[in-house]
C-alpha positions as CSV (number, residue, x, y, z in Angstrom):
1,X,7.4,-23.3,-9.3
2,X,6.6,-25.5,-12.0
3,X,6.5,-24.6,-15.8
4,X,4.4,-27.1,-16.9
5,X,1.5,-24.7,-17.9
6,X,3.6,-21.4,-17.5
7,X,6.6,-19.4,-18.3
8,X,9.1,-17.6,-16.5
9,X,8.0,-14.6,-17.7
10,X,4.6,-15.1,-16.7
11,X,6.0,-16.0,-13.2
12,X,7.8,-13.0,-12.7
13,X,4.7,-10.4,-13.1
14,X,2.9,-12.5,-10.6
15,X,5.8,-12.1,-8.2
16,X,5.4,-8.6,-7.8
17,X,3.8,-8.1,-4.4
18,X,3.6,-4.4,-4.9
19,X,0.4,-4.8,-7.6
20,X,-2.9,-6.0,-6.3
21,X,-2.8,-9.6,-8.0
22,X,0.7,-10.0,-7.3
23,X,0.9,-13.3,-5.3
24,X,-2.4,-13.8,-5.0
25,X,-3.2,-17.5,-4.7
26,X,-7.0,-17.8,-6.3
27,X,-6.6,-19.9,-8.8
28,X,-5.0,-17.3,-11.7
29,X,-1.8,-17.3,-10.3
30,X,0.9,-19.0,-13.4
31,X,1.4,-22.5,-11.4
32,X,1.4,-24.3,-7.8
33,X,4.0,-21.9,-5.3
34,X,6.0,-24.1,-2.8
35,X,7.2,-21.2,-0.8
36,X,11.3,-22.0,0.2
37,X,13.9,-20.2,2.6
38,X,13.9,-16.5,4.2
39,X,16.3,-14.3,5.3
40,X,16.8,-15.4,8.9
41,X,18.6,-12.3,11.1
42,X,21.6,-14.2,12.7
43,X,24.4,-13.0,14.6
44,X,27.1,-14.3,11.3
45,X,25.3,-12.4,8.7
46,X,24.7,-9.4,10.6
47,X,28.0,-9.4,10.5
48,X,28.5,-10.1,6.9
49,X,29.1,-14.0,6.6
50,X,27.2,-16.3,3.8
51,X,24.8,-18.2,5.3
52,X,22.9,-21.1,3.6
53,X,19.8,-22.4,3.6
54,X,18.6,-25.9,2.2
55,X,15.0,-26.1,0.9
56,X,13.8,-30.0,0.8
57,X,11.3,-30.9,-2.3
58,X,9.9,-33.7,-3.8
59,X,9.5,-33.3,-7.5
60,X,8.2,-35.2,-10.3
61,X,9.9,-35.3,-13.6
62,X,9.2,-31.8,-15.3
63,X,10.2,-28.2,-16.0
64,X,10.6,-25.8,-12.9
65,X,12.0,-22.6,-11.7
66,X,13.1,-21.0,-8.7
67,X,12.0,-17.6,-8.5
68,X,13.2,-15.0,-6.1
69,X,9.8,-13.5,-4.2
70,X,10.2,-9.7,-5.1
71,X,9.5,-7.2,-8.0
72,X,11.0,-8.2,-11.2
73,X,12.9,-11.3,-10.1
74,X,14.1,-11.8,-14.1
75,X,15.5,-8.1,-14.3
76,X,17.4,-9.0,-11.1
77,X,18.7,-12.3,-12.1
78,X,17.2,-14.0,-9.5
79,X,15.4,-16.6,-11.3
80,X,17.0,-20.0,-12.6
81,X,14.9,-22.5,-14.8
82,X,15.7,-26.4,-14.4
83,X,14.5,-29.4,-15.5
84,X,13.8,-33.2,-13.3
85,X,14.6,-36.1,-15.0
86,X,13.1,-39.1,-14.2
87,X,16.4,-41.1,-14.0
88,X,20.1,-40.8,-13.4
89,X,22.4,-42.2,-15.4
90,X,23.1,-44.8,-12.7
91,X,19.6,-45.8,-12.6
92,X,18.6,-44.2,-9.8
93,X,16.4,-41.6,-8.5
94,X,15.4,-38.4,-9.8
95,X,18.3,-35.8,-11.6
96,X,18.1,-32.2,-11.4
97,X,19.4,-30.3,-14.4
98,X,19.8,-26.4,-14.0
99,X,19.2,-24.0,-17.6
């Protein structure tokens, strides 16, 4: 999600499906949502392995966080703040920088 217009904080009571405007997408909500990876049901974690997902995005230079989608994501630890960089030091695309 990005920050540009919104804090963490703010981010994380929206997140809260359990309250009637939590993730409600009508304009109030703290900033655009691009959605990301779910827990898929395969045969390796059901029996305890890691399993990762990759999320693909596109993002301009700016201030954004990934936010876990349930109650209280901050309390939990589950969100992580970073920032996009126009350039890398090589001069090339876009850096990602976590906070």
């Amino acid at each position: 999600m990005s920050l540009a217009d919104t804090t963490v904080d703010a981010v994380n009571d929206w997140t809260n499906w359990m309250t009637a405007d939590g993730l409600v997408s009508d304009g109030t909500e703290p900033g655009p949502f691009l959605g990301g990876a779910e827990t898929v049901l395969t045969p390796d974690l059901l029996d305890g392995e890691p399993v990762t997902q990759y999320v693909h995005v596109d993002l301009h230079p700016g201030e954004y966080a990934w936010v876990a989608e349930v109650p209280d994501p901050v309390d939990k630890g589950l969100t992580a703040a970073f920032s996009v960089s126009a350039k890398n030091s090589a001069g090339g695309g876009p850096v990602c920088a976590a906070r």
